[in-house]
N, C-alpha and C positions, 0 to 999 in steps of 0.2 A: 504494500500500500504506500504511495506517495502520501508523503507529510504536509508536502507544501509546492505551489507551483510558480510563485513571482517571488520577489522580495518583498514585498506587502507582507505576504504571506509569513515566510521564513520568518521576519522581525515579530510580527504579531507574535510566533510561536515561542520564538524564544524568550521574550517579555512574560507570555503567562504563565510559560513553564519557571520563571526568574533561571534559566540555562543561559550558554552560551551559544550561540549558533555553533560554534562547533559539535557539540553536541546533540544538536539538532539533527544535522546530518547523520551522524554518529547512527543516530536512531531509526531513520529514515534508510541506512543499510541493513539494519537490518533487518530490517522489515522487506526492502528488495530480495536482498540475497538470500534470507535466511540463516548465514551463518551466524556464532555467536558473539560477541561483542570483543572477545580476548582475538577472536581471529579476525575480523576486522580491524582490530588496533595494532595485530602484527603485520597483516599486508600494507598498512599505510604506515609503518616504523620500517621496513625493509623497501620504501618509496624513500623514503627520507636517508637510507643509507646510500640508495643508489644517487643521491642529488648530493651527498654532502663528499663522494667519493667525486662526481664530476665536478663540484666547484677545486677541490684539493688537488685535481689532475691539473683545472685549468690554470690553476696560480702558480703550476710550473714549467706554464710553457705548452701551448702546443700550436704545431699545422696543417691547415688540411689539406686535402690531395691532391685541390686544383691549384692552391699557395695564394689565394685569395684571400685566406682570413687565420689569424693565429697569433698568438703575440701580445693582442691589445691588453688585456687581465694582468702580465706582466707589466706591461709598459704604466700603467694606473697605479698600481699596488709600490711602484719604485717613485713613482711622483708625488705620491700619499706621503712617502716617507721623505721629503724633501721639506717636509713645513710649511710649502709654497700655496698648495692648494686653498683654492676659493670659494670650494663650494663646501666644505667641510669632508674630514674624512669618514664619518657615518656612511653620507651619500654615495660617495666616490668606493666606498668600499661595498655599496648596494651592487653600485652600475660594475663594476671592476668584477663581481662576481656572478653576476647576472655575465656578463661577457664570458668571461672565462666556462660559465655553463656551457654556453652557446658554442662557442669555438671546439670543447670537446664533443658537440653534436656534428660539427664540422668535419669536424678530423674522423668523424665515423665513429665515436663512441658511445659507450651506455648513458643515457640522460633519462629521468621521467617526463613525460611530457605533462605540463602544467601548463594549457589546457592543450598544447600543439608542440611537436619535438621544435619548430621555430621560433614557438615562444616560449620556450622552456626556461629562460633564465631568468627570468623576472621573480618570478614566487619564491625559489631557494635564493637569489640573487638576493631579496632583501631579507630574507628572513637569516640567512646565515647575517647578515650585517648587526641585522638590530638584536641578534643572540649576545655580542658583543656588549652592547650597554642594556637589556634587559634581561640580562640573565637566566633564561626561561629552563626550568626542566623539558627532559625530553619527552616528556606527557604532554607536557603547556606546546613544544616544534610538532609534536605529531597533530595538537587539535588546530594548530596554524595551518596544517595542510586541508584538514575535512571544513577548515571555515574557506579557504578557497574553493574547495570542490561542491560547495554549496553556492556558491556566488555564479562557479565555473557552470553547476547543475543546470541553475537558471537560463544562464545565459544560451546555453545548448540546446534547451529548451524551448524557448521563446524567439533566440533570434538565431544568430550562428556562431562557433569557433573555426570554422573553415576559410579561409584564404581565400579560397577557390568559388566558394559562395559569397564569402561578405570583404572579402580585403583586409590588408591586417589589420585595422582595429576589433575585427574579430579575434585576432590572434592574439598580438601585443594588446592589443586594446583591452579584449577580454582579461588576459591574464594579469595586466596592471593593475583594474580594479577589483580581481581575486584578490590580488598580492597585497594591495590598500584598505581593505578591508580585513583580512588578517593581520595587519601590522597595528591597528585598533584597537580590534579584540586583545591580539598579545598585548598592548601597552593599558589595559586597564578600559577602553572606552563601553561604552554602549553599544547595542545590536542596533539601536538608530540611528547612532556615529558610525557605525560599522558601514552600512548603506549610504549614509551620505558620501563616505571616500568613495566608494564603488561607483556613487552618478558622479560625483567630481573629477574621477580621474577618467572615466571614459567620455564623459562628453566633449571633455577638453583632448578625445582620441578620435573621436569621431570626422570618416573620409578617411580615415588613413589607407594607402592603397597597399596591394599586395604586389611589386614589380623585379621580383627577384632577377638579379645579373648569372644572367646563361641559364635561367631557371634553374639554380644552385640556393640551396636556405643558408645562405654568405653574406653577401649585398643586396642589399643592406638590413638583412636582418640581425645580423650579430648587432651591430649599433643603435638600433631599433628597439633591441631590448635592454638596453644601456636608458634609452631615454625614456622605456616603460616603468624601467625601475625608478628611477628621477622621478617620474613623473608618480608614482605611487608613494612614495616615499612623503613628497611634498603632499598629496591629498591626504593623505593619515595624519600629517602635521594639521592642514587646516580643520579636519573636520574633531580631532581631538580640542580642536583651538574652540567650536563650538560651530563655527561655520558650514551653513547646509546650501545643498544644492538647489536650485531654484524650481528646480526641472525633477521630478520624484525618478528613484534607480529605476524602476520598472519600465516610466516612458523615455527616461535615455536608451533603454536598451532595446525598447521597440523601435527609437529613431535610427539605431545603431542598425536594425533588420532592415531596414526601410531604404534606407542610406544603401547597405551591401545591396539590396536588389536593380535599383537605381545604377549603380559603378555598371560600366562599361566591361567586358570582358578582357580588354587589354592591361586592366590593372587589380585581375583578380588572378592574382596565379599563374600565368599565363608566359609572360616573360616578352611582353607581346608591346606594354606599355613603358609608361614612366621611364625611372631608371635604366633600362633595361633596355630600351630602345635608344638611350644616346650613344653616343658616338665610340666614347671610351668603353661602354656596357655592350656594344657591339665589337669592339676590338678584342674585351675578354673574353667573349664568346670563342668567338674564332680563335682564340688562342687556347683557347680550354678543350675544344673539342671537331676543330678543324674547319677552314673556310666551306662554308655550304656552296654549294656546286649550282 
């Protein structure tokens, strides 16, 4: 039995239950699957080993195998340590690990997909940051994940996580205000703070296309989710601050459906538009996988 079908929904539940959204979800599995509560918190604890294993591979370096993308998680994490940084190292250690996810999806390795293996970085990307100054048990990092896949649920549900269908604000988009909504909840907020970061970060996603270079999840998706995480980071800050969305989470993310169906097919996945189509984004191509004839 489904629990709950919008965000409406979800928040009212967890308000009368006084729960967490996480545990909402929590519930809501098992009521799908059937299985018991201890084996759904160890499939989503060995999700969590497999994200915290790709963030540790990427912060030491990797490339992938067109040599498009690698590096960048290193190159942050040495600038971090310079003292120089402007935007703070909280943030910088979001995006730098959000990168370093990605780049190991690049290089062809294990990642969980949060909600899409191209926007995989974003959800561990901040949540390994803010472990750092909140301290959380691994009980508090496992229900950081089921408050995403509740946000994630939604979104799946109502509008899209597909590239292909909706452009990456489906992808990045979606999974930024998964990951700002969980970063809420972790820091103490309300399940209706929790939903305001979710409409504030994706409306403020919304249009984003999906134009990947040589049709590769490279360009520019690795830096895409650099600035999903940025961009989650700073809505959890405002909506903890008190600040709500104008716009309620349920009809941003219906605009968000509305939006994807509307895009053109040249900037959903396609490799047909955008980036993808200039000049340099066609010189990769051809260099990645040989002049078309």
């Amino acid at each position: 039995m489904i629990l709950f079908r919008n965000v409406a929904e979800l928040v009212e539940l967890a308000e009368k239950k006084q729960v967490k959204i996480a545990e909402i979800m929590i519930q809501q599995e098992i009521e799908v699957t059937g299985l018991s509560r201890e084996e759904i918190i160890a499939k989503m604890d060995r999700n969590l080993t497999v994200m915290e294993q790709a963030v540790e591979r990427g912060l030491k370096g990797v490339t992938s195998v067109s040599g498009l993308t690698g590096g960048d998680a290193v190159l942050l994490q040495n600038y971090m340590k310079t003292g120089k940084a402007l935007s703070g190292n909280i943030l910088l250690d979001a995006v730098s690990k959000a990168v370093a996810t990605n780049e190991v999806n690049a290089a062809m390795g294990t990642i969980c997909a949060t909600p899409t293996a191209g926007s995989a970085g974003v959800v561990p990307g901040t949540l390994f940051a803010v472990k750092e100054v909140l301290n959380p048990t691994r009980m508090e990092m496992i229900e950081f994940l089921f408050t995403s896949a509740a946000f994630g649920f939604v979104v799946a549900n109502n509008a899209s996580i597909s590239g292909a269908a909706g452009g990456c604000q489906a992808e990045v988009g979606s999974a930024s205000g998964m990951a700002a909504a969980s970063i809420v909840e972790l820091a103490g907020g309300t399940p209706s703070q929790a939903a305001e970061a979710m409409a504030i970060t994706l409306k403020n996603m919304l249009g984003l296309v999906c134009d990947p270079v040589a049709g590769l999840v490279e360009v520019p998706c690795v830096k895409r989710n650099a600035m999903g995480a940025s961009n989650a980071m700073t809505a959890a800050d405002m909506a903890l601050a008190g600040i709500k969305s104008r716009i309620p989470c349920d009809e941003v993310i219906q605009a968000m459906f509305l939006i994807g169906q509307s895009m053109p097919s040249a900037l959903r996945e396609t490799a047909e538009g955008g980036l993808a189509a200039t000049p340099t984004g066609r010189r990769l191509e051809a260099e990645i996988f040989g002049k078309k004839e």
